[in-house]
C-alpha positions, -999 to +999 in steps of 0.1 A: -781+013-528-759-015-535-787-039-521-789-028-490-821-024-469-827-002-440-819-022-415-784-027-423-778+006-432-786+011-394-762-012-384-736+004-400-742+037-387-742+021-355-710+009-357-691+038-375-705+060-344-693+032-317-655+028-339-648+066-350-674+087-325-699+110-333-674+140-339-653+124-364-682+110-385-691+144-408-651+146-413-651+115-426-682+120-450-666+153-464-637+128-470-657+104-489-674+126-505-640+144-521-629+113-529-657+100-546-662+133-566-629+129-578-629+093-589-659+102-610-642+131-623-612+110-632-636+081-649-653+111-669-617+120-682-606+085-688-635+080-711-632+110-727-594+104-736-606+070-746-630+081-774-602+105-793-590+077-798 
């Protein structure tokens, strides 16, 4: 996972609770996750324009 180890992961939790607050956290990871769904949606149809070609 992009060569992160445990601990770090941790850290950053840590501080994404501390900065946004526990509430906002699963808004944000529904965020992320839509965009990141979409970007792979979009690189999908990139490539697939790319090899009609």
């Amino acid at each position: 996972m992009f060569g992160l180890g445990l601990p770090e992961v941790v850290i950053i939790a840590v501080v994404a609770i501390l900065i946004f607050g526990p509430k906002k956290i699963p808004e944000i990871g529904g965020v992320l996750g839509k965009s990141l769904k979409n970007f792979q949606e979009g690189m999908k149809k990139s490539d697939e324009d790319q090899s009609d070609l």
